[in-house]
mmCIF file of the C-alpha atoms, coordinates in Angstrom:
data_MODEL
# 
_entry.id   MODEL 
# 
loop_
_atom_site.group_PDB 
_atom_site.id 
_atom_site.type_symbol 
_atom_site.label_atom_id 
_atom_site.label_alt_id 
_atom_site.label_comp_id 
_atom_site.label_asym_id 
_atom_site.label_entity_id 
_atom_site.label_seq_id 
_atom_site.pdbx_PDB_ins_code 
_atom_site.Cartn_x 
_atom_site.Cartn_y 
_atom_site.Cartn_z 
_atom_site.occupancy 
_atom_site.B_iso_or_equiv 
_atom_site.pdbx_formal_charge 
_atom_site.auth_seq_id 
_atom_site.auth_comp_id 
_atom_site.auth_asym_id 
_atom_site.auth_atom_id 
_atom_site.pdbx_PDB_model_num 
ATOM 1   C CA . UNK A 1 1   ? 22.191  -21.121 -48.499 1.00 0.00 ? 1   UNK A CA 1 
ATOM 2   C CA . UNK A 1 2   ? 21.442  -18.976 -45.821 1.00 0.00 ? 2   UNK A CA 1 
ATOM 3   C CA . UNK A 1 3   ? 23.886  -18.606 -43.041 1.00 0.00 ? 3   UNK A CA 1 
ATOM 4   C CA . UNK A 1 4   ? 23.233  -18.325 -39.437 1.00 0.00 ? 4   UNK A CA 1 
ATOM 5   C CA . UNK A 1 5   ? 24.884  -17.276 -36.229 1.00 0.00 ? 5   UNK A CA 1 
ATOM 6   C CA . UNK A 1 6   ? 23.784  -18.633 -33.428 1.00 0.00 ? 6   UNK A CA 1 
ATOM 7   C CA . UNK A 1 7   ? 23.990  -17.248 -30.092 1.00 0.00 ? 7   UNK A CA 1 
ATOM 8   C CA . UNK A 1 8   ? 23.279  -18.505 -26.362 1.00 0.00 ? 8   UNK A CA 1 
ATOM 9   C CA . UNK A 1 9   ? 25.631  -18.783 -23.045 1.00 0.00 ? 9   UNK A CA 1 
ATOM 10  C CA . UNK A 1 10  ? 24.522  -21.980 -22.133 1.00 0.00 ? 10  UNK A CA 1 
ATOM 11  C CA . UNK A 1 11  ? 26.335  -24.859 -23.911 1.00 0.00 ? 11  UNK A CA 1 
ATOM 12  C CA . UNK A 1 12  ? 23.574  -27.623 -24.482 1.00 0.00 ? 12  UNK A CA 1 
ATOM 13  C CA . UNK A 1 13  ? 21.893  -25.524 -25.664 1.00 0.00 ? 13  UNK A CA 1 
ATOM 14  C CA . UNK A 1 14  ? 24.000  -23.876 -28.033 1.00 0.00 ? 14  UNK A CA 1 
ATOM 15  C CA . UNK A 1 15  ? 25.151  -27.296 -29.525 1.00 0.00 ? 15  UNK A CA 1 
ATOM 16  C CA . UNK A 1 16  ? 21.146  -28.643 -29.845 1.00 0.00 ? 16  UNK A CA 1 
ATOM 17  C CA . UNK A 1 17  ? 20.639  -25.431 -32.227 1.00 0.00 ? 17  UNK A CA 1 
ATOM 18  C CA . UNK A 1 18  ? 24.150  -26.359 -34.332 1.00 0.00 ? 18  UNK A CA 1 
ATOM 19  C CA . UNK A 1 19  ? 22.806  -30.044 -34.639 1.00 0.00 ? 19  UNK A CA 1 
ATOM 20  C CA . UNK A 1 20  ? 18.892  -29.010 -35.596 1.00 0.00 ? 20  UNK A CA 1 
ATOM 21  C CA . UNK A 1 21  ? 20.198  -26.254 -37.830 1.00 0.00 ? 21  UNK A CA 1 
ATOM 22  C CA . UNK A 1 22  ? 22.660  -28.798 -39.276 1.00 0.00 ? 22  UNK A CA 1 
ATOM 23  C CA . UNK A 1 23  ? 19.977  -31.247 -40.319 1.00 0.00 ? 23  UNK A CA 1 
ATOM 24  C CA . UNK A 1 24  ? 18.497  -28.924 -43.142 1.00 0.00 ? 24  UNK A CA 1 
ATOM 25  C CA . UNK A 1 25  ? 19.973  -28.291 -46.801 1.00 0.00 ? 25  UNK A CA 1 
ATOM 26  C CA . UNK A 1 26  ? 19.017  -24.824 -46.806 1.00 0.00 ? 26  UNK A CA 1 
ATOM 27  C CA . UNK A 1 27  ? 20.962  -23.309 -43.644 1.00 0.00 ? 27  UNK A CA 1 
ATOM 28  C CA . UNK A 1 28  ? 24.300  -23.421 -42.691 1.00 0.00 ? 28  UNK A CA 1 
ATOM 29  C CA . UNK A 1 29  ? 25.645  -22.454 -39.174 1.00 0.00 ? 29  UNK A CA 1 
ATOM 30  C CA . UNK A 1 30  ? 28.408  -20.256 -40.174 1.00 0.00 ? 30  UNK A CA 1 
ATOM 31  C CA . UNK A 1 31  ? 29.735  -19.873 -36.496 1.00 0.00 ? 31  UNK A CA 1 
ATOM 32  C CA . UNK A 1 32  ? 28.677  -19.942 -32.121 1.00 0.00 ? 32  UNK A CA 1 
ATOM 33  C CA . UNK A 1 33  ? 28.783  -16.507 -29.839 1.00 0.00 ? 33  UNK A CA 1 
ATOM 34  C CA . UNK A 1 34  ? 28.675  -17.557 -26.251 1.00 0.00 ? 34  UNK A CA 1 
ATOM 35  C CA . UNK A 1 35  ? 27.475  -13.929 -25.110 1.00 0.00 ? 35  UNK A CA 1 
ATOM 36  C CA . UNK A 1 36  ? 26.578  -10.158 -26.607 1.00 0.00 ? 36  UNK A CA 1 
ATOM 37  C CA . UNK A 1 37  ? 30.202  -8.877  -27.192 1.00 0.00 ? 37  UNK A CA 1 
ATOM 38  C CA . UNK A 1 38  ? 31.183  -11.974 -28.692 1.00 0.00 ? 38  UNK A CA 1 
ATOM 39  C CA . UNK A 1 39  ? 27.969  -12.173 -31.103 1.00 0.00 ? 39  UNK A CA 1 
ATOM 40  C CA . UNK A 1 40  ? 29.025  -8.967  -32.237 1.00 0.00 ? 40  UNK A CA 1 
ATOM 41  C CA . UNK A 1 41  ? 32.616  -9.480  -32.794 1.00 0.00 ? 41  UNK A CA 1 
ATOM 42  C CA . UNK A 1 42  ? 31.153  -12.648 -35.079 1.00 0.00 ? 42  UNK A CA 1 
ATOM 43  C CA . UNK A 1 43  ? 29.006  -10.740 -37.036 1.00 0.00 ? 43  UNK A CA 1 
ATOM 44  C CA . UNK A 1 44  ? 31.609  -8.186  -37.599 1.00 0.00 ? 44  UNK A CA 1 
ATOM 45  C CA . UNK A 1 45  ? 33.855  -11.132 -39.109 1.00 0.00 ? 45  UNK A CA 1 
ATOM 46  C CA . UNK A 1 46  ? 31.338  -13.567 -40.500 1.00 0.00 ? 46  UNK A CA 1 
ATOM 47  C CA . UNK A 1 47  ? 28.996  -11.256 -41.959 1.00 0.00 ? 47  UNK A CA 1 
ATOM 48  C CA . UNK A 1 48  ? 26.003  -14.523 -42.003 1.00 0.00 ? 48  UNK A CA 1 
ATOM 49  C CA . UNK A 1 49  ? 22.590  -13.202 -43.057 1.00 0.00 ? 49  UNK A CA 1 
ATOM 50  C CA . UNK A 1 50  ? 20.599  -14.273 -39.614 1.00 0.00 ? 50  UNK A CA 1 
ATOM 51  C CA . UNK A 1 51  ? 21.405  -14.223 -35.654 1.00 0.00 ? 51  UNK A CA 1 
ATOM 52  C CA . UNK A 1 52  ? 19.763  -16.613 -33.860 1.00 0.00 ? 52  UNK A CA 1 
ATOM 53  C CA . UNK A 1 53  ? 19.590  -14.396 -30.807 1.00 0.00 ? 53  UNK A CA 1 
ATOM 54  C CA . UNK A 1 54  ? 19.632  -15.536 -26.909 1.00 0.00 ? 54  UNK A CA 1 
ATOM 55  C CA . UNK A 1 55  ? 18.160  -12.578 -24.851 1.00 0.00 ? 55  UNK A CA 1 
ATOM 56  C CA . UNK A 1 56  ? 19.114  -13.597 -20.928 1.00 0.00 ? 56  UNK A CA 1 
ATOM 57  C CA . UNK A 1 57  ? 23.178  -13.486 -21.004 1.00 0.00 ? 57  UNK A CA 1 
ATOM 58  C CA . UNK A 1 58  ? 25.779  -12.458 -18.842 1.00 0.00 ? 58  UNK A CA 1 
ATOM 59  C CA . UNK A 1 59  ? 27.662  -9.067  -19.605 1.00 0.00 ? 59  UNK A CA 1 
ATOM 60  C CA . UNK A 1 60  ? 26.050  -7.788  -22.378 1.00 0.00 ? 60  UNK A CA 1 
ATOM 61  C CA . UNK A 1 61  ? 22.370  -9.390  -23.468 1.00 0.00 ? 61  UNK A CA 1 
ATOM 62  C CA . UNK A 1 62  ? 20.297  -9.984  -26.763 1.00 0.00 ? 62  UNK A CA 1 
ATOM 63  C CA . UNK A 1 63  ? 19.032  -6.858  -26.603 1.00 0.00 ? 63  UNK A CA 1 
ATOM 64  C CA . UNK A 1 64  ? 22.032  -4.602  -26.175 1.00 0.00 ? 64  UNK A CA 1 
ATOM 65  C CA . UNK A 1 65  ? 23.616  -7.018  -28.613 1.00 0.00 ? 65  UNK A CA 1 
ATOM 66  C CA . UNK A 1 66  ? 20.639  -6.340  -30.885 1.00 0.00 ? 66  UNK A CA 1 
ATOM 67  C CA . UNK A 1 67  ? 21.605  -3.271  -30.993 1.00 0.00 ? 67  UNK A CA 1 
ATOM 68  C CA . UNK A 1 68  ? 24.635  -2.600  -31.678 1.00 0.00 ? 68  UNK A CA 1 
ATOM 69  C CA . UNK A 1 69  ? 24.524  -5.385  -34.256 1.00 0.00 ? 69  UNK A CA 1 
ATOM 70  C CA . UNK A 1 70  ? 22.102  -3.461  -36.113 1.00 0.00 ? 70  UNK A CA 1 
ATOM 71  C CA . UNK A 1 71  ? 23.957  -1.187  -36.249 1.00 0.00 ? 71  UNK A CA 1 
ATOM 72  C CA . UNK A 1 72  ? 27.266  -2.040  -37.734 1.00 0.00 ? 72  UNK A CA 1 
ATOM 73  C CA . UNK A 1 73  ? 25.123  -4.268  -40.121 1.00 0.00 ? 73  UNK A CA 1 
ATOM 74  C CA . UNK A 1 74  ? 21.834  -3.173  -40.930 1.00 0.00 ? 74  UNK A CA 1 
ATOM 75  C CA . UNK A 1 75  ? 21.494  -5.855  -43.406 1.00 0.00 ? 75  UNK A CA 1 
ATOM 76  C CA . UNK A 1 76  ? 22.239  -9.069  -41.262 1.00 0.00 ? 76  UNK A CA 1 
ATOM 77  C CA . UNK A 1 77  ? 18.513  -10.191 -39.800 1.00 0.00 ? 77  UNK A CA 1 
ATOM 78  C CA . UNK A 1 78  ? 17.826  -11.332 -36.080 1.00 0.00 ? 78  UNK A CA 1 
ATOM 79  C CA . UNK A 1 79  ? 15.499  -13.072 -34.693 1.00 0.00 ? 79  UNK A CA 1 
ATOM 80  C CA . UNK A 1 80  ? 15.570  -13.919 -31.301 1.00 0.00 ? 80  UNK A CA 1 
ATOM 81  C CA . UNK A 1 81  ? 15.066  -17.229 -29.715 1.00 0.00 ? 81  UNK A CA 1 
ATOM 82  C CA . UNK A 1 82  ? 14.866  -17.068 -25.477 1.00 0.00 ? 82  UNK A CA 1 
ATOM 83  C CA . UNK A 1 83  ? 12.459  -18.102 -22.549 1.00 0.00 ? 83  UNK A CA 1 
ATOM 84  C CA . UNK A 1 84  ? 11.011  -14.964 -21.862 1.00 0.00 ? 84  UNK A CA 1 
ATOM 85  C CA . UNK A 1 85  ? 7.465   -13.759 -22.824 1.00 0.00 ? 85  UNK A CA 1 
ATOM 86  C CA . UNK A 1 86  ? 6.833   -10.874 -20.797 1.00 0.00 ? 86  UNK A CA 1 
ATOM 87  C CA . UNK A 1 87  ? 6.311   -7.469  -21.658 1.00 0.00 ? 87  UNK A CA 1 
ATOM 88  C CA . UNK A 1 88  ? 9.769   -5.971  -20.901 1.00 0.00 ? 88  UNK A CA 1 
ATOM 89  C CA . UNK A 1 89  ? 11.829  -8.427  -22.799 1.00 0.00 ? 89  UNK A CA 1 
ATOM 90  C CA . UNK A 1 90  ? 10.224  -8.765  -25.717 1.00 0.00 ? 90  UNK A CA 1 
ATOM 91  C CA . UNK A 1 91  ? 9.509   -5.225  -25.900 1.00 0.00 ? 91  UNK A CA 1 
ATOM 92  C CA . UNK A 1 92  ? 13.618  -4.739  -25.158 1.00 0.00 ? 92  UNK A CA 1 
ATOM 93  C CA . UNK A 1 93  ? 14.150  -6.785  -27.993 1.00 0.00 ? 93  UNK A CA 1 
ATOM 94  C CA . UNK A 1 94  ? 11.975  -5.928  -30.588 1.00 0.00 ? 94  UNK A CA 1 
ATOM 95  C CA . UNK A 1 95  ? 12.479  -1.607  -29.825 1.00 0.00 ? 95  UNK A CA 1 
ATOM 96  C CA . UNK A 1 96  ? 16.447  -2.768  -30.361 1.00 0.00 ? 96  UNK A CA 1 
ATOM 97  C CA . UNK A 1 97  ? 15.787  -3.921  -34.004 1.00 0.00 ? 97  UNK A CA 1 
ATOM 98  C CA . UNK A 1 98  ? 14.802  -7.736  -33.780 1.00 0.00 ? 98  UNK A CA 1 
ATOM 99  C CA . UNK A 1 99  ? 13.234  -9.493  -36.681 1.00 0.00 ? 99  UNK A CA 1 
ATOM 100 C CA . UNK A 1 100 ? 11.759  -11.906 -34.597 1.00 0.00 ? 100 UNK A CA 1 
ATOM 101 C CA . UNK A 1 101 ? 10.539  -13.213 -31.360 1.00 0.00 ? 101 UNK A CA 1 
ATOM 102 C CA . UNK A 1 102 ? 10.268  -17.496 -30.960 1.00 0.00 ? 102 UNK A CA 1 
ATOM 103 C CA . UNK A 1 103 ? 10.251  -19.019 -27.508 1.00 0.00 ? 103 UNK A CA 1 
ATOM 104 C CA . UNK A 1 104 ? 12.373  -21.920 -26.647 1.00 0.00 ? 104 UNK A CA 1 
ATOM 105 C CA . UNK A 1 105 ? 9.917   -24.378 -26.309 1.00 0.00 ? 105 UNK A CA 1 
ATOM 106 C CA . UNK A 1 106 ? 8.776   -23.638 -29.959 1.00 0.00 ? 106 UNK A CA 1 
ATOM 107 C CA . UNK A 1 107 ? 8.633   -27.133 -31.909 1.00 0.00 ? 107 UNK A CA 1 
ATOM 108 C CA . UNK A 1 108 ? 12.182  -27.415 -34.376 1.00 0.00 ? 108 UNK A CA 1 
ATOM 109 C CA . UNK A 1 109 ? 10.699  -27.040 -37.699 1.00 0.00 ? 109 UNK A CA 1 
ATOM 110 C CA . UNK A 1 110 ? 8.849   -23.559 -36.437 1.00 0.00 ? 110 UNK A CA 1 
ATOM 111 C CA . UNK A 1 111 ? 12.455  -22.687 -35.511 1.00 0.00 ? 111 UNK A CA 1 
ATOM 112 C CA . UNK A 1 112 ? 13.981  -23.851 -38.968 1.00 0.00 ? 112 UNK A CA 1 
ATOM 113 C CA . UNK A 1 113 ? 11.156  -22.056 -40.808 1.00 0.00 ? 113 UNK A CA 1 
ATOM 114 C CA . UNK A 1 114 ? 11.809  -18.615 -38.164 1.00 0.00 ? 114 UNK A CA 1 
ATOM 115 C CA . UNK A 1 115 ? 14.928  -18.400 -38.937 1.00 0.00 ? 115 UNK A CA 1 
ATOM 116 C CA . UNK A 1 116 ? 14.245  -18.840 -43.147 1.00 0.00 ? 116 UNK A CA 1 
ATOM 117 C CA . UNK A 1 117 ? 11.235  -16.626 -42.394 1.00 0.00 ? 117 UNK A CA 1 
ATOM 118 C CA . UNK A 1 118 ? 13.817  -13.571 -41.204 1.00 0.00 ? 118 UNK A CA 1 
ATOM 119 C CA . UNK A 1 119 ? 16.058  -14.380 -43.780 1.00 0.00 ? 119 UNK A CA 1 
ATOM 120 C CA . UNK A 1 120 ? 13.489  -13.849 -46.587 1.00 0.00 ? 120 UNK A CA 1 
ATOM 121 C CA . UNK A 1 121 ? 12.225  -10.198 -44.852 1.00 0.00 ? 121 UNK A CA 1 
ATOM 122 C CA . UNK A 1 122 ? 9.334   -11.028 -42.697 1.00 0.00 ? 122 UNK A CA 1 
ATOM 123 C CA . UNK A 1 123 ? 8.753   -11.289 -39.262 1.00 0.00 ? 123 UNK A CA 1 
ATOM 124 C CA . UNK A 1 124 ? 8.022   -14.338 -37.236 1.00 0.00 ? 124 UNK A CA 1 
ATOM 125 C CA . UNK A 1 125 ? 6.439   -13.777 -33.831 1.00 0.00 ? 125 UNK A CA 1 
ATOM 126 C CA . UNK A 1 126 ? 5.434   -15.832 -31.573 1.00 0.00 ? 126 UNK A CA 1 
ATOM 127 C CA . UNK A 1 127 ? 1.364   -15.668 -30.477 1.00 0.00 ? 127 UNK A CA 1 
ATOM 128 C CA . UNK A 1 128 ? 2.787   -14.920 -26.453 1.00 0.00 ? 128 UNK A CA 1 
ATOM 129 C CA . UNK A 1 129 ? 4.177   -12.138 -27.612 1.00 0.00 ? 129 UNK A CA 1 
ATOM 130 C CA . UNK A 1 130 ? 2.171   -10.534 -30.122 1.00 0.00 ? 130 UNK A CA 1 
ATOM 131 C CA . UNK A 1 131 ? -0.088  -10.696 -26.893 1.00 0.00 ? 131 UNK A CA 1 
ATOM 132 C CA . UNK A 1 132 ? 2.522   -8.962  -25.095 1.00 0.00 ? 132 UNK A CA 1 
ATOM 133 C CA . UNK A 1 133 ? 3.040   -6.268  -27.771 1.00 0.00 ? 133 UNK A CA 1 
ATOM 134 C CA . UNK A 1 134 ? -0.515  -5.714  -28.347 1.00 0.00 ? 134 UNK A CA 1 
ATOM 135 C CA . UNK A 1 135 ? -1.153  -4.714  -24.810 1.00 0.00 ? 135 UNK A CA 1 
ATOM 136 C CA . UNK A 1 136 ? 2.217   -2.905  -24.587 1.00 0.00 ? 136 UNK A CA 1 
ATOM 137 C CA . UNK A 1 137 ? 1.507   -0.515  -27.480 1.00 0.00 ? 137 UNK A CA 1 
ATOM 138 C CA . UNK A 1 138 ? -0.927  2.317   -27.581 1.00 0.00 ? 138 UNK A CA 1 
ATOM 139 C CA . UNK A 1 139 ? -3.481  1.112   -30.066 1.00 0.00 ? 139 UNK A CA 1 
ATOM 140 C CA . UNK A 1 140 ? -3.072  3.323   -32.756 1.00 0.00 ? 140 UNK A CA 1 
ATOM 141 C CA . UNK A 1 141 ? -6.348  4.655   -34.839 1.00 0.00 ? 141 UNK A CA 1 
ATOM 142 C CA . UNK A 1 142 ? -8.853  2.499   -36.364 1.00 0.00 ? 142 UNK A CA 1 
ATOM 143 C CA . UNK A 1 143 ? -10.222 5.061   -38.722 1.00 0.00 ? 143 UNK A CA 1 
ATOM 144 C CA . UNK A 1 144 ? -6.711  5.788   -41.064 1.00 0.00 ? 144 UNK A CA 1 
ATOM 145 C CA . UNK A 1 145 ? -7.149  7.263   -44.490 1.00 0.00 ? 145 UNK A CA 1 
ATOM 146 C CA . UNK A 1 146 ? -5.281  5.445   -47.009 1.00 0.00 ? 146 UNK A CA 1 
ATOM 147 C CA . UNK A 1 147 ? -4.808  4.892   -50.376 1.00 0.00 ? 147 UNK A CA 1 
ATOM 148 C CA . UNK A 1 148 ? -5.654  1.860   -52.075 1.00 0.00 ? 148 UNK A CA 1 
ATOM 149 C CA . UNK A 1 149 ? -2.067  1.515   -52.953 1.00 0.00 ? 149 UNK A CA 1 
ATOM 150 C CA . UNK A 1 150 ? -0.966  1.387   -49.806 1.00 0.00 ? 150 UNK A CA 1 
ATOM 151 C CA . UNK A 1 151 ? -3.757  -0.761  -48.305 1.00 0.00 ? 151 UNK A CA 1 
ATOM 152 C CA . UNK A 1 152 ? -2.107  -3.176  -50.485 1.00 0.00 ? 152 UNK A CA 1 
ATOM 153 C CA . UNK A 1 153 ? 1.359   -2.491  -49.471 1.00 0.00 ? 153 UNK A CA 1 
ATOM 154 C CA . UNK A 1 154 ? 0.128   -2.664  -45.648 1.00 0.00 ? 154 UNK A CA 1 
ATOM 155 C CA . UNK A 1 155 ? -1.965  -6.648  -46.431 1.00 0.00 ? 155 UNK A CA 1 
ATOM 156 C CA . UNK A 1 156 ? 0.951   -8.121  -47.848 1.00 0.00 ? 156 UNK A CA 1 
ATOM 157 C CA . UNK A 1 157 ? 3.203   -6.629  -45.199 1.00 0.00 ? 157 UNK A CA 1 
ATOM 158 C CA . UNK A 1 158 ? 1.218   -8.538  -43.119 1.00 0.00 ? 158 UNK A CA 1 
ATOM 159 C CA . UNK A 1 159 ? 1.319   -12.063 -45.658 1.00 0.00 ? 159 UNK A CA 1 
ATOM 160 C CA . UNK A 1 160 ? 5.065   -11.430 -43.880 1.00 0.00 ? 160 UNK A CA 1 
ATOM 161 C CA . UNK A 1 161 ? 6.340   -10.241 -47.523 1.00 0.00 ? 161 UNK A CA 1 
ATOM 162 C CA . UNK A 1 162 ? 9.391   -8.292  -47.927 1.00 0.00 ? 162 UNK A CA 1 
ATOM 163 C CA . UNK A 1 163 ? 10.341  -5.145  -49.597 1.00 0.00 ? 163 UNK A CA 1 
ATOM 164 C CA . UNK A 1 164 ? 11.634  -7.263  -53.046 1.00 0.00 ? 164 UNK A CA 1 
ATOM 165 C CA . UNK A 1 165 ? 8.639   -9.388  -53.220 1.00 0.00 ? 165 UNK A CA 1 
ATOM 166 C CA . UNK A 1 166 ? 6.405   -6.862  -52.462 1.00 0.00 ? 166 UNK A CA 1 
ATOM 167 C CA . UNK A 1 167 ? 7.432   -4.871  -55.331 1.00 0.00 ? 167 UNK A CA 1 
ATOM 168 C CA . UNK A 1 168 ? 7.791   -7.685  -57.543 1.00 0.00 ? 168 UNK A CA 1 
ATOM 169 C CA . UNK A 1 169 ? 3.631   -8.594  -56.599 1.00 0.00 ? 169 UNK A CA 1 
ATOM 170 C CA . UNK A 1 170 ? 2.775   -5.189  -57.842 1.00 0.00 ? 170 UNK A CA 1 
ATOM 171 C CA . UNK A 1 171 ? 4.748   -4.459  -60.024 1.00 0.00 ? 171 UNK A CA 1 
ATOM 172 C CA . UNK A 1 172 ? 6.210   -1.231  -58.181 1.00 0.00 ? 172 UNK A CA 1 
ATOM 173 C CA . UNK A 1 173 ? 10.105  -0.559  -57.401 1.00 0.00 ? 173 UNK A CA 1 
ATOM 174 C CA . UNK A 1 174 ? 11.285  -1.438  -54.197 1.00 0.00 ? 174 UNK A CA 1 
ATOM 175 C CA . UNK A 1 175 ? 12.515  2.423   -53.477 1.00 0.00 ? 175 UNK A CA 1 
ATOM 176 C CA . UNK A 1 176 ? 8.303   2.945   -53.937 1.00 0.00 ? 176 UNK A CA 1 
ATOM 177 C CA . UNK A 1 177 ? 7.397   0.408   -51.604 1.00 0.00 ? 177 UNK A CA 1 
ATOM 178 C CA . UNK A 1 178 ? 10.020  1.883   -49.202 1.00 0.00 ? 178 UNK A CA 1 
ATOM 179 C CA . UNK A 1 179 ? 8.317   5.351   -49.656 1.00 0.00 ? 179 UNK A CA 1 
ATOM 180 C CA . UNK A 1 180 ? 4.811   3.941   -49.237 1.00 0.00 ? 180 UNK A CA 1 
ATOM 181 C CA . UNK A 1 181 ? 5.932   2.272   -45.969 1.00 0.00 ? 181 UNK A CA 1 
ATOM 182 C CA . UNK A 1 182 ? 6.928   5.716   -44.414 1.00 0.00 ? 182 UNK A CA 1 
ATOM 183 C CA . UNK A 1 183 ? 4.083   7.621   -45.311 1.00 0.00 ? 183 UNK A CA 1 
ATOM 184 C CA . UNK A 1 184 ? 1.908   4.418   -44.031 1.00 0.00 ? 184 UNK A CA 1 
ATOM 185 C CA . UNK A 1 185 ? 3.981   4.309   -40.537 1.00 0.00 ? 185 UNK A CA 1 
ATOM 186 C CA . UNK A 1 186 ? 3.262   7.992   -39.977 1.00 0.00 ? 186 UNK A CA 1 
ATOM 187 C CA . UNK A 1 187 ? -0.115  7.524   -40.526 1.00 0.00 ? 187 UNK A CA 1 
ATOM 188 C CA . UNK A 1 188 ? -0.510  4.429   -38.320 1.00 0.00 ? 188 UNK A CA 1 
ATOM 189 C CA . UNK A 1 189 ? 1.509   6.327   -36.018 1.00 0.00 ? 189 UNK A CA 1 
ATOM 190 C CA . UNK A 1 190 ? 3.827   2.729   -35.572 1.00 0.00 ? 190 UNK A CA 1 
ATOM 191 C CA . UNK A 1 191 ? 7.404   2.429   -36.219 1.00 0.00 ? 191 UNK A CA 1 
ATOM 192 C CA . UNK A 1 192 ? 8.179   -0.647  -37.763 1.00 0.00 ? 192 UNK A CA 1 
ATOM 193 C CA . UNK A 1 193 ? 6.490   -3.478  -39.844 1.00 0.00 ? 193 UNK A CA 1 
ATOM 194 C CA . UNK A 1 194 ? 5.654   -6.099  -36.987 1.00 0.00 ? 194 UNK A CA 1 
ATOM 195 C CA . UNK A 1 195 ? 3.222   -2.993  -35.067 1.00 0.00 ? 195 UNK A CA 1 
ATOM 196 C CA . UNK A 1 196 ? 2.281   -2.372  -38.529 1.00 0.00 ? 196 UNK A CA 1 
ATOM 197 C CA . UNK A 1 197 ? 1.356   -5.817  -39.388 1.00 0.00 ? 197 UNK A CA 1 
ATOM 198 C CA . UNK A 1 198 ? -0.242  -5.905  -35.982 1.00 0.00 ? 198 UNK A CA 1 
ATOM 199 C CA . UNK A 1 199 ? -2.699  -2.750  -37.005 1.00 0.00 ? 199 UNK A CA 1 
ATOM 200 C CA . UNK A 1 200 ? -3.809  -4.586  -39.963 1.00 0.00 ? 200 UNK A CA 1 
ATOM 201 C CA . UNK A 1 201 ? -4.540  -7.690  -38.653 1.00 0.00 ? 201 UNK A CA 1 
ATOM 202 C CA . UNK A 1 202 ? -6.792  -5.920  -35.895 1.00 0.00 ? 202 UNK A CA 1 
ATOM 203 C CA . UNK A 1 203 ? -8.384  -3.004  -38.109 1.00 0.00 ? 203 UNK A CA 1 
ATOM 204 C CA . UNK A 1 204 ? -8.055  -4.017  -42.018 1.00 0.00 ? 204 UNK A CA 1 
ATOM 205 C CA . UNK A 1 205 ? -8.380  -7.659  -42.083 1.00 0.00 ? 205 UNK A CA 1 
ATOM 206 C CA . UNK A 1 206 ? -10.959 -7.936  -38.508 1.00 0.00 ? 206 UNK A CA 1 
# 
């Protein structure tokens, strides 16, 4: 059962999550956060493996709340649900540590299966704002010399696999795929697997 947080100032909207969330076996809503500070306070005290993260809040927003979140608990996964798919929020919201980027008007299950996506290590983002980052982001070199180790690492990075299964498909600890994953970000000259992903769809895979 994966547990999930879910976070947005407006009401309705709040309580339409709770009920969608509510009618799958799989995830539980393990408590609401009405703003930033209180998102974080919950996740301090609930410890629930996703955030279903609003961006556009009063006081403090998704992203700051991003943030700090990922901070005090590196392990709890976020992916961000909101209206926005310009450059500078989702570029706000992915730089502070999000998992994910859906849009509001996303159909339920590709919400359900965001939030189970986060929750098993990969990244769900939505096509709007791949667009977004794509254009955002310095395109990093096509021609990258790697090994064929890691051109396997980097393809099932971007299947959306995490570190576990990863290691379990080749038969590699997870501590190697970690390592791989640096030496492949310095080389791509990206920081993080979405950009990463991103590369591979344009360069390895086009």
């Amino acid at each position: 059962m994966t547990g999930v947080l879910v976070v947005d100032d407006h009401a309705v909207v709040r309580q339409g999550l709770v009920a969608l969330i509510s009618t799958v076996a799989d995830l539980d809503v393990v408590g609401e956060a009405r703003d930033g500070d209180e998102a974080v306070e919950r996740v301090e005290a609930l410890r629930p493996d996703v955030v279903l993260m609003d961006l556009s809040m009063p006081g403090t927003d998704g992203a700051a709340a991003t943030r700090r979140i990922r901070d005090l608990a590196p392990d709890v996964r976020i992916l961000v649900l909101t209206s926005f798919a310009d450059q500078r929020h989702v570029l706000a919201a992915l730089d502070a540590g999000a998992d994910g980027y859906l849009l509001k008007h996303a159909e339920p299950e590709t919400i359900l299966e965001g939030l189970r996506q986060v929750a098993r290590g990969e990244a769900p983002l939505d096509g709007r704002a791949a667009r977004v980052l794509l254009s955002a982001r310095s395109d990093p070199p096509r021609t990258v010399d790697l090994t064929d180790r890691e051109s396997e690492v980097l393809l099932l990075v971007a299947d959306g696999l995490g570190n576990k299964q990863i290691a379990r498909r080749l038969a590699i600890t997870e501590r190697t795929v970690k390592n791989h994953l640096t030496h492949i970000y310095q080389r791509l000259g990206v920081t993080d697997r979405t950009q990463a992903a991103l590369w591979t769809e344009r360069h390895l895979r086009s």
